[in-house]
Structure formats: C-alpha cells, structure tokens
N, CA, C and O of each residue as an XYZ file, in Angstrom:
488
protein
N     -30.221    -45.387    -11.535
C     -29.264    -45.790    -10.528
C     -29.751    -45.264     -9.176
O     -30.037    -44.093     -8.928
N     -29.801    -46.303     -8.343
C     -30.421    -45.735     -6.806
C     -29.237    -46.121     -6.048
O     -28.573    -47.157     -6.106
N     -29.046    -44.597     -4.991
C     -27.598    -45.081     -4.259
C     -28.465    -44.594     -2.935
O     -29.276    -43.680     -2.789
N     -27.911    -45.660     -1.980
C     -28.436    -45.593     -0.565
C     -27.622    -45.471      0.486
O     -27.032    -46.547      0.582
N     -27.200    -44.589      1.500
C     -26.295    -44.822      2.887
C     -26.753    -44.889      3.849
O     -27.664    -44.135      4.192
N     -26.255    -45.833      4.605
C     -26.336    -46.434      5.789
C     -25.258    -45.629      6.674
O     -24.200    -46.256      6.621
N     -25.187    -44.984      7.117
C     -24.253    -44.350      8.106
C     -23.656    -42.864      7.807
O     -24.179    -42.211      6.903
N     -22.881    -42.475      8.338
C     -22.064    -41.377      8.086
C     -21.267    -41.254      6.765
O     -20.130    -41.725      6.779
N     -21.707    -40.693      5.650
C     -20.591    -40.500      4.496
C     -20.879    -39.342      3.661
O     -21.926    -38.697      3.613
N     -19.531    -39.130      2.849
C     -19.922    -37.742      2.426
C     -20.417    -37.860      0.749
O     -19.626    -37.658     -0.172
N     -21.303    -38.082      0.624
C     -22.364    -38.219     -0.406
C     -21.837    -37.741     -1.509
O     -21.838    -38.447     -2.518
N     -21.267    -36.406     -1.529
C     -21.290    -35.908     -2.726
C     -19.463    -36.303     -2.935
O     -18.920    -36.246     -4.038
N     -19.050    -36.520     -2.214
C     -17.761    -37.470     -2.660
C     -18.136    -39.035     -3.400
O     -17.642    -39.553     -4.402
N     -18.882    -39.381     -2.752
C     -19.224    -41.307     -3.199
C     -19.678    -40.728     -4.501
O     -19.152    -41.057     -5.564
N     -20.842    -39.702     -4.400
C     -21.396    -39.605     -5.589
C     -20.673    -39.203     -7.095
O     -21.070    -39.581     -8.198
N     -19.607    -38.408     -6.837
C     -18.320    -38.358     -7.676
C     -17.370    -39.120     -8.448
O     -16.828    -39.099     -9.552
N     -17.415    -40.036     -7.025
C     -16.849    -41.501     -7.443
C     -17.825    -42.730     -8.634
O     -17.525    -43.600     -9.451
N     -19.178    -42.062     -8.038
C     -20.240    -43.316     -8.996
C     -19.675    -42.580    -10.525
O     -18.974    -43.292    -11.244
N     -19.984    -41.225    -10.961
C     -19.998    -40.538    -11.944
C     -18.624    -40.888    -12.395
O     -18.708    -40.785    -13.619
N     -17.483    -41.221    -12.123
C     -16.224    -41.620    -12.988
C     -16.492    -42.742    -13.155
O     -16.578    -43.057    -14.342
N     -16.710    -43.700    -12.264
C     -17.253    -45.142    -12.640
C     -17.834    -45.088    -14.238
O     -17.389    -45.471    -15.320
N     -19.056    -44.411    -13.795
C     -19.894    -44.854    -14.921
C     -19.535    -44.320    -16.078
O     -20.243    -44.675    -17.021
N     -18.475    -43.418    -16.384
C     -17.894    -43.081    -17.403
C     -16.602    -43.963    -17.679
O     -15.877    -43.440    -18.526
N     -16.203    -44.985    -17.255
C     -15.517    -46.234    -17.400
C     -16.386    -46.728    -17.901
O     -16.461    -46.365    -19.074
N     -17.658    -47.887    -17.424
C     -17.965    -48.829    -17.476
C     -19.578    -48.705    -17.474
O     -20.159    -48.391    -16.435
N     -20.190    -48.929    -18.520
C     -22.179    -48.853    -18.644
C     -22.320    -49.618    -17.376
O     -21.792    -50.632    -16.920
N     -23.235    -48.757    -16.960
C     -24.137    -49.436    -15.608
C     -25.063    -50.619    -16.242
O     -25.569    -50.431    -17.348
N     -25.247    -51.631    -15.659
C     -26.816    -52.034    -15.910
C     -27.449    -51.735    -15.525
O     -27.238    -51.582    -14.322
N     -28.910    -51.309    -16.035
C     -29.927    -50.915    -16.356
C     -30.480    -51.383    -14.630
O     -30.520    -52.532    -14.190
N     -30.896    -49.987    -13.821
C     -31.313    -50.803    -12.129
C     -30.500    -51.295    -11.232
O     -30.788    -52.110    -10.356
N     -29.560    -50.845    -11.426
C     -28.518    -51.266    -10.589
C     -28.802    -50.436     -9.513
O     -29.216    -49.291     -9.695
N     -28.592    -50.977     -8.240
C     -28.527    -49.931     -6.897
C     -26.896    -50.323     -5.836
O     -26.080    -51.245     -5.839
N     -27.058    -49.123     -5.090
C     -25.968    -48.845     -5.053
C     -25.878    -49.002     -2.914
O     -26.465    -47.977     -2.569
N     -25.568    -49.544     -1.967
C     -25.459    -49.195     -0.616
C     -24.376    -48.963     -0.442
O     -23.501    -49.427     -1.173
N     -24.173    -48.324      0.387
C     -23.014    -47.774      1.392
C     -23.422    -47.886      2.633
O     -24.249    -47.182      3.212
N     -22.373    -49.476      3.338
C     -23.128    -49.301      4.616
C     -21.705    -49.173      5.832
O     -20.567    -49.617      5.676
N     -22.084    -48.660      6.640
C     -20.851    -48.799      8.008
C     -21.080    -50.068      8.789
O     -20.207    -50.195      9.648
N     -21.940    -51.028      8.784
C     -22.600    -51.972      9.260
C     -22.802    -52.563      8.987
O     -23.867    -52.296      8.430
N     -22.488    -54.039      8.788
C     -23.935    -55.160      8.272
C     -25.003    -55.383      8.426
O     -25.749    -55.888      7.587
N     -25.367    -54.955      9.838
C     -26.725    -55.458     10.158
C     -27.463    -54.588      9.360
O     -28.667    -54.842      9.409
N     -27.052    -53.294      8.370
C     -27.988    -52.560      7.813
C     -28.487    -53.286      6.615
O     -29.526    -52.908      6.072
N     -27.819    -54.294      6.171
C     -27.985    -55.404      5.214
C     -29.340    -55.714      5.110
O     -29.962    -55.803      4.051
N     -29.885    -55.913      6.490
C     -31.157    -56.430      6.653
C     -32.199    -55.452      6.304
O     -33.316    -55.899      6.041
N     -32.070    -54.634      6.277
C     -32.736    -53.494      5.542
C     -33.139    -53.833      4.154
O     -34.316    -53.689      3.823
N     -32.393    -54.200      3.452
C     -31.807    -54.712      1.978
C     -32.183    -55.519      1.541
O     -32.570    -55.634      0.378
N     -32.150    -56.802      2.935
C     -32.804    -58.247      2.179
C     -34.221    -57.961      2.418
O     -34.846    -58.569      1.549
N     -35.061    -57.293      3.223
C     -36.438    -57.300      2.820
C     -37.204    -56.786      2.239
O     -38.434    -56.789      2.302
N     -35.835    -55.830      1.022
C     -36.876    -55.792      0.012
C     -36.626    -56.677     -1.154
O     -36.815    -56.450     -2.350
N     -36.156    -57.748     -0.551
C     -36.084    -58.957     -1.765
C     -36.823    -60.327     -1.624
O     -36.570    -60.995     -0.622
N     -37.594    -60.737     -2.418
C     -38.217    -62.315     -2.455
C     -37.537    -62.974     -1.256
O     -36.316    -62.935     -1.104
N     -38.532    -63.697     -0.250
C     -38.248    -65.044      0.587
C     -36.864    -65.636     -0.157
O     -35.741    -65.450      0.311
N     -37.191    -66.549     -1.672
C     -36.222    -67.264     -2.110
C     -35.057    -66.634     -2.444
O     -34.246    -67.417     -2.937
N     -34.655    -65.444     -2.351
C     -33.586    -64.977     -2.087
C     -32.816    -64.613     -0.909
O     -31.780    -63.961     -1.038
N     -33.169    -64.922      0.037
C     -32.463    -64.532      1.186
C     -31.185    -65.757      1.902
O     -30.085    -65.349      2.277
N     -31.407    -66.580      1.949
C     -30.394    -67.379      2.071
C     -28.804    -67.141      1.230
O     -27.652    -67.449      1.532
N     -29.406    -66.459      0.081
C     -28.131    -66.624     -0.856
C     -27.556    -65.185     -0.528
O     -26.361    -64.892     -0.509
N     -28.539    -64.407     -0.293
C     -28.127    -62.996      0.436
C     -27.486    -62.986      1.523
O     -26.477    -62.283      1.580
N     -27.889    -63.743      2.649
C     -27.264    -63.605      3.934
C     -26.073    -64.615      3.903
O     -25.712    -65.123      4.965
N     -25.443    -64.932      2.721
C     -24.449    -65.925      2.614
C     -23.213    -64.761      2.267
O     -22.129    -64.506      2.792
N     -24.116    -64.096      0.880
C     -22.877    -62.781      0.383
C     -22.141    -62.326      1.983
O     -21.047    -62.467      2.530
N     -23.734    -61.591      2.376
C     -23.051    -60.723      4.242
C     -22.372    -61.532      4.785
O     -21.365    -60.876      5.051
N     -22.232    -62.392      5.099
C     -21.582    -62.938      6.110
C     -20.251    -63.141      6.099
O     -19.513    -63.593      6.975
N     -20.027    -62.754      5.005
C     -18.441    -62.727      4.540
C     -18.006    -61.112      5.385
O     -16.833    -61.153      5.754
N     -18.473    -60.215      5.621
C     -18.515    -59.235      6.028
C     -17.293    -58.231      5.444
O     -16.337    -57.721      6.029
N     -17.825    -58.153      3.748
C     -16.728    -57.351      2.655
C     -18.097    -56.572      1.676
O     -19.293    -56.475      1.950
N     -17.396    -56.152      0.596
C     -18.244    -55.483     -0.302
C     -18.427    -56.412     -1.100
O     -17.600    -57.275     -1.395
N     -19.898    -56.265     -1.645
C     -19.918    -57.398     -2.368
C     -21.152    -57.407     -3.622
O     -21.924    -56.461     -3.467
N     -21.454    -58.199     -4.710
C     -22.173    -57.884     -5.398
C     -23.366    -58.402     -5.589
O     -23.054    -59.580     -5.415
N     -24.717    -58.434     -5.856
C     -25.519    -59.450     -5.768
C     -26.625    -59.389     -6.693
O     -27.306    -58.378     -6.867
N     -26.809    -60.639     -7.360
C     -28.132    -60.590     -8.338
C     -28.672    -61.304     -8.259
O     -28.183    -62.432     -8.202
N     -30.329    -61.049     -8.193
C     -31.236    -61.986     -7.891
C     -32.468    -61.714     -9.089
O     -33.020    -60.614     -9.084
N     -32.823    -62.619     -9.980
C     -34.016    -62.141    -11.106
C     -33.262    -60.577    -12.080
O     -32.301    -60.585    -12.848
N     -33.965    -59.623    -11.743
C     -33.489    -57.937    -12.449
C     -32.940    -57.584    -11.328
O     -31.872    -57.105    -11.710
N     -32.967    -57.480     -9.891
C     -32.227    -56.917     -9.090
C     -30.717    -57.145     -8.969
O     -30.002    -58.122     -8.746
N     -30.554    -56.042     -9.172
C     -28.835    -55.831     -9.361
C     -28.328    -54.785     -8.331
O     -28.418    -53.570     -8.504
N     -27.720    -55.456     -7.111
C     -27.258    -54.763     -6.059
C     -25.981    -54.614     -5.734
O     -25.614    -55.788     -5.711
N     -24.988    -53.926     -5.448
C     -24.222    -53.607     -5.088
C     -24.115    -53.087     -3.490
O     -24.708    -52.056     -3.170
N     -23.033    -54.138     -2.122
C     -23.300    -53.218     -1.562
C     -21.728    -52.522     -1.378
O     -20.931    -53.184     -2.043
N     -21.215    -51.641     -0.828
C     -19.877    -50.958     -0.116
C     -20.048    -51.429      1.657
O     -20.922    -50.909      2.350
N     -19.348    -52.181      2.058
C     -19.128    -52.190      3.155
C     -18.008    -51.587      3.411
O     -16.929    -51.861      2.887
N     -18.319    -50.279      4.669
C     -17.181    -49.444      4.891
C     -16.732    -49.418      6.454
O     -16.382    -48.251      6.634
N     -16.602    -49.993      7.438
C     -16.685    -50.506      8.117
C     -15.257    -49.094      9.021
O     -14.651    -48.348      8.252
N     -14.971    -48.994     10.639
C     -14.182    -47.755     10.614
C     -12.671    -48.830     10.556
O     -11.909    -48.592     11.493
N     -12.373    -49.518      9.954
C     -10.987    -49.788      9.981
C     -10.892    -49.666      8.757
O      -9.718    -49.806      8.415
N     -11.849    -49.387      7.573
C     -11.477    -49.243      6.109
C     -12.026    -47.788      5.537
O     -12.261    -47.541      4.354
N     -12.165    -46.934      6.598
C     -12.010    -45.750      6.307
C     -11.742    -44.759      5.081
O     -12.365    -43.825      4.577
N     -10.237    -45.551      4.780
C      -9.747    -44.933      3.840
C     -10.276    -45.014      2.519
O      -9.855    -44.141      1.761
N     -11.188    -45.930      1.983
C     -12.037    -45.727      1.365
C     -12.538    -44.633      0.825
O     -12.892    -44.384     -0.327
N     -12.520    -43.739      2.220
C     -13.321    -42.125      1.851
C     -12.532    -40.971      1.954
O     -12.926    -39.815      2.108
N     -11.406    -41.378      1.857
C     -10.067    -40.078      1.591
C      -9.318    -40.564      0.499
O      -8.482    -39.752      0.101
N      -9.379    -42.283     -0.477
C      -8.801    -42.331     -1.234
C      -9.534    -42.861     -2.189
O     -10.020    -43.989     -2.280
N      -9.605    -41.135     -3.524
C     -10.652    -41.719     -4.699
C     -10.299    -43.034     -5.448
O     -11.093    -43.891     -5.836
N      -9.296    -43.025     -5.541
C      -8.828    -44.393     -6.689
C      -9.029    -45.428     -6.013
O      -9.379    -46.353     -6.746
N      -8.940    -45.839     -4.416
C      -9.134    -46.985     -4.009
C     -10.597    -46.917     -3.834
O     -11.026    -48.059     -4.001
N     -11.669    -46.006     -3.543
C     -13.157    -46.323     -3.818
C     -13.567    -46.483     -5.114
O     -14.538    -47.228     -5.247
N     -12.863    -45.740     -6.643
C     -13.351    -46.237     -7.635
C     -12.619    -47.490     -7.571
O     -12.999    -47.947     -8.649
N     -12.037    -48.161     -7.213
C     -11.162    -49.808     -7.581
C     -12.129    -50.310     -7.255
O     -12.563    -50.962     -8.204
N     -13.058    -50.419     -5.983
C     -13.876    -51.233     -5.458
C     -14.773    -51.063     -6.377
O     -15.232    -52.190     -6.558
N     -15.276    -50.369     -7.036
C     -16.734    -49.896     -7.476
C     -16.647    -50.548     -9.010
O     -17.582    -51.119     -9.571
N     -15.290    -50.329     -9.572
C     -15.526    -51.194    -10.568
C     -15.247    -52.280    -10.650
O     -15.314    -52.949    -11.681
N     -14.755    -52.780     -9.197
C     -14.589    -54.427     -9.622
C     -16.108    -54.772     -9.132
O     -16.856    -55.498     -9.788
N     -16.373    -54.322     -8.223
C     -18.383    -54.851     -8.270
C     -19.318    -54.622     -8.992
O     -20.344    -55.298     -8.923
N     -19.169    -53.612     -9.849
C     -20.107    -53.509    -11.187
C     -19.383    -54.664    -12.350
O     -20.178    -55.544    -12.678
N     -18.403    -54.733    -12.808
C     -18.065    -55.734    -13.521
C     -18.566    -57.063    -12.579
O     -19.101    -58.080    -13.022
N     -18.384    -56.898    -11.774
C     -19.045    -58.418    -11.238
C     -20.543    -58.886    -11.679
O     -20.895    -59.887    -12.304
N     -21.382    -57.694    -11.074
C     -23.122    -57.344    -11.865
C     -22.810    -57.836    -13.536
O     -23.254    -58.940    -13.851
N     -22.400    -57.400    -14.111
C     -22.205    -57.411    -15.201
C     -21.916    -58.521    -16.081
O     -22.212    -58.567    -17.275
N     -21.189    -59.607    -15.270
C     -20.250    -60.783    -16.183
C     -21.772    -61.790    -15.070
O     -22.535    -62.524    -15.699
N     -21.851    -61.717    -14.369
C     -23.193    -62.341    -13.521
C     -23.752    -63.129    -14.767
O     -23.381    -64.271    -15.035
N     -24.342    -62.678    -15.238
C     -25.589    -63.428    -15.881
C     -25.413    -64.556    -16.807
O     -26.213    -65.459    -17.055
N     -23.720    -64.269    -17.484
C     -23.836    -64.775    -18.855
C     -22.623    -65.494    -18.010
O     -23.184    -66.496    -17.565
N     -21.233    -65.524    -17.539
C     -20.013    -65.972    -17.261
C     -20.548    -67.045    -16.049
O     -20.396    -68.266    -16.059
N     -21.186    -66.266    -15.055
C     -21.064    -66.915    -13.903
C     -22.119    -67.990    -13.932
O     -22.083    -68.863    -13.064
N     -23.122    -68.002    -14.926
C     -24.479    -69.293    -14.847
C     -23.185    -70.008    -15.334
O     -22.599    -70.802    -14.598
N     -22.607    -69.613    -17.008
C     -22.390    -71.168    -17.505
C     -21.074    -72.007    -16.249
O     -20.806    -73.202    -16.122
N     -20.576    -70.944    -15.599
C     -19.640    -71.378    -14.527
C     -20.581    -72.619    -13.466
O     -20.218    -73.790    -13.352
N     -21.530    -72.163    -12.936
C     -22.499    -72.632    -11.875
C     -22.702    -74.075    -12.765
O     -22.250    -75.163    -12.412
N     -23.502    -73.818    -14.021
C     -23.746    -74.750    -14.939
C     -22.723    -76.147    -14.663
O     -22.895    -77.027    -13.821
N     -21.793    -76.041    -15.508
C     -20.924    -76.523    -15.363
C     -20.568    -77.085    -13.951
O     -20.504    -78.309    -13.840
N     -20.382    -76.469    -13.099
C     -19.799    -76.764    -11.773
C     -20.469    -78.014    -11.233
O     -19.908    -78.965    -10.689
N     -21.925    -77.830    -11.503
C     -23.112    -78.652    -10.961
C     -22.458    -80.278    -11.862
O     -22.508    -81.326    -11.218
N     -22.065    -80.294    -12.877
C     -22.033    -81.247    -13.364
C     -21.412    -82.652    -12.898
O     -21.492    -83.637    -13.633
C-alpha cells in the first residue's frame, strides 16, 4: 500500500484511519493511496500513468471530489480534501466513510462495473 500527500495533513492520523479501513475490508493487492488539498496535484498522478489513460483520468478530476480509479493493475485512490471539507481531518468516522466507500469501489471495479459498461454499450 503506497499513501502519498499533497499538502498539509497529519499523516499519522490518515495513517490510522488507512489501518481501521483495512481491518474492515482486504485491500487490493497495489492499491495507492493520495491525499490531495488540490487538484492540480492530480497531475502529478496522471504522469505516472500510460498516454491511454489520461483522458479517463482527467474526466474522474474534473468532477473535483474523491474518487477512485483503475486503469490495467493500477489501483488508485485519490482523497480530495479541499479547505471547505476540512472536517475530514477532525472527524475519524467521516474519513473512514470515504475510504471505504472508495476501496469498495477499487474492488467491485473489475468484475461489477465491466459487466455494467458491457452491457451499457449494448
């Protein structure tokens, strides 16, 4: 598990928060983890991913929320914490809420959301 911050946060709080997570819910295998105060730190993010992934990347950001993303084995997670959602980092239960609804997201990805896409295309 690789966790990365982008801005001001108190690490060993987030990091507290990953550790109850993951005693809920198995990580997948490579999952990484951002914490950003910013979007534009996003861009950081998309270049370490394939050309043919970036469109679908800069589609997630632009929504400008937390959000989840898989491309091939890369399994990303980011936290957008932005200063009007603050509270994020004074309230554990509402940062683990986020954390496990975006790892269950990673998670149901591969198998729920193709045959969804699948389908959709039809």
């Amino acid at each position: 598990m690789k966790t990365v911050f982008f801005g001001d946060f108190n690490q060993a709080y987030v990091k507290k928060a990953l550790i109850t997570v993951r005693s809920l819910v198995k990580f997948p295998k490579d999952i990484e983890f951002y914490f950003s105060e910013h979007m534009h730190y996003c861009n950081l993010i998309l270049k370490k991913l394939p050309k043919e992934a970036y469109d679908s990347f800069r589609n997630a950001m632009r929504h400008k929320v937390s959000f989840s993303y898989k491309y091939g084995r890369k399994k990303i997670v980011v936290i957008y914490v932005p200063k009007n959602k603050r509270y994020l980092m004074k309230n554990e239960k509402a940062l683990i809420g986020i954390l496990l609804h975006e790892v269950i997201h990673i998670t149901q990805m591969y198998g729920l959301y193709l045959k969804i896409k699948r389908n959709y295309k039809k």
